[in-house]
C-alpha positions in Angstrom: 73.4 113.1 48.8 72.0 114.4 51.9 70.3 111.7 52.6 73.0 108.7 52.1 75.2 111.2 54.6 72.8 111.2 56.9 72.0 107.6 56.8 76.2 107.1 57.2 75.8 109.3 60.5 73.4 106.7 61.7 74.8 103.8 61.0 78.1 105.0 62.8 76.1 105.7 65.9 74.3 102.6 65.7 77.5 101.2 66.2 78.8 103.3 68.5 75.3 102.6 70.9 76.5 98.7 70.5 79.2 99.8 72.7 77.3 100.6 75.5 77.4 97.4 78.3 75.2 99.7 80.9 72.2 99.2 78.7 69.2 98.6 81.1 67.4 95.4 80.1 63.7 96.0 79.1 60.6 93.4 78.3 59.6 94.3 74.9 61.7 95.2 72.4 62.8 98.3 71.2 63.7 98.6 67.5 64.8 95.1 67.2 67.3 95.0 70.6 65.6 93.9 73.9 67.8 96.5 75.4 67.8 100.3 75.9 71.5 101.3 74.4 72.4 105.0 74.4 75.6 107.0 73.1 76.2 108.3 76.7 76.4 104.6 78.1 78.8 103.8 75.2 81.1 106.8 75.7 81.3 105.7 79.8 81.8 102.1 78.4 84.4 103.0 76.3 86.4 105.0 79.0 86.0 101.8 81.8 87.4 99.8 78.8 90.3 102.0 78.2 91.1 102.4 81.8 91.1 98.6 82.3 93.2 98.2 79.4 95.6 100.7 80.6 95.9 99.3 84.1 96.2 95.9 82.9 99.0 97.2 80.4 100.6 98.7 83.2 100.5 95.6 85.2 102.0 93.4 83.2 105.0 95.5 82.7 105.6 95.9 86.1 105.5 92.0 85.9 107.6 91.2 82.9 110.4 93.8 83.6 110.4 92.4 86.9 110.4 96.2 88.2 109.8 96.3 92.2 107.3 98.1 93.8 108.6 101.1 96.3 108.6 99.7 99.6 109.3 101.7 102.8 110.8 99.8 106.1 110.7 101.8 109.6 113.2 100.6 111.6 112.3 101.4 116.0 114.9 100.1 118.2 115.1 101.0 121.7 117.2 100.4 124.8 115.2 98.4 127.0 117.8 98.8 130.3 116.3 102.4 130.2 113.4 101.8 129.6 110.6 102.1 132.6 108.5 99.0 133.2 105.7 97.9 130.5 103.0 96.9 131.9 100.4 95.4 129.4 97.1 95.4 131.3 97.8 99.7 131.4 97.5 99.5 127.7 94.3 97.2 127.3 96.5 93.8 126.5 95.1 90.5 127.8 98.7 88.9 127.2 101.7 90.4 126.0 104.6 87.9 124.7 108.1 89.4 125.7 111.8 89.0 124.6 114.7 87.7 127.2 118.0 86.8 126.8 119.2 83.4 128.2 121.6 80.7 127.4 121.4 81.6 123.8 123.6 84.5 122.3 121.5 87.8 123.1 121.1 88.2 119.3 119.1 85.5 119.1 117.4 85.3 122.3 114.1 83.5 123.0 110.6 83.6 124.0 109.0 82.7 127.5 105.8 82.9 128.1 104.1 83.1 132.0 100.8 83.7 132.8 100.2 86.5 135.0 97.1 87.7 136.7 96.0 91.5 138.6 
């Protein structure tokens, strides 16, 4: 009885060895497999597998219940009549592009672009 038990206990840890996908590849054989699997790698393999599972599990809901990420928006508006003067150079810029109003509603304004040398 002993003995059929103990071959049982085997058997299940063969199995559980097969598991293992960190098994390091080796040029002869060993009992049969031509790699080196251990419990410890299959335990580690088992818990990247779950993980993966999980995440992937998670992902997919997010995607099927269409369920939106959390997404933060800072909003930095200034009044640039009282504002001092920006010059770009000061801060390391080689060009700057800047905002003017013109013929165009101020909400919309426009872009011009000069070239300016120090």
């Amino acid at each position: 009885m002993a003995e059929q038990t103990d071959s049982c206990s085997k058997k299940v840890g063969r199995k559980f060895k097969n598991l293992d996908i960190y098994g390091h590849q080796i040029s002869l054989t060993y009992k049969g497999s031509d790699t080196f699997k251990t419990k410890l790698g299959a335990l580690i393999s088992v818990i990247v597998r779950s993980m993966l599972l999980a995440f992937a599990s998670y992902k997919f809901n997010v995607l099927a219940n269409k369920i939106e990420p959390d997404v933060s928006l800072k909003d930095n508006k200034r009044d640039l009549g009282k504002e001092p003067a920006f010059i770009p150079n000061k801060y390391g810029f080689d060009f700057a592009i800047g905002m003017r109003g013109g013929d165009l509603p101020s909400k919309y304004g426009y872009y011009r672009v000069r070239h300016v040398n120090f």
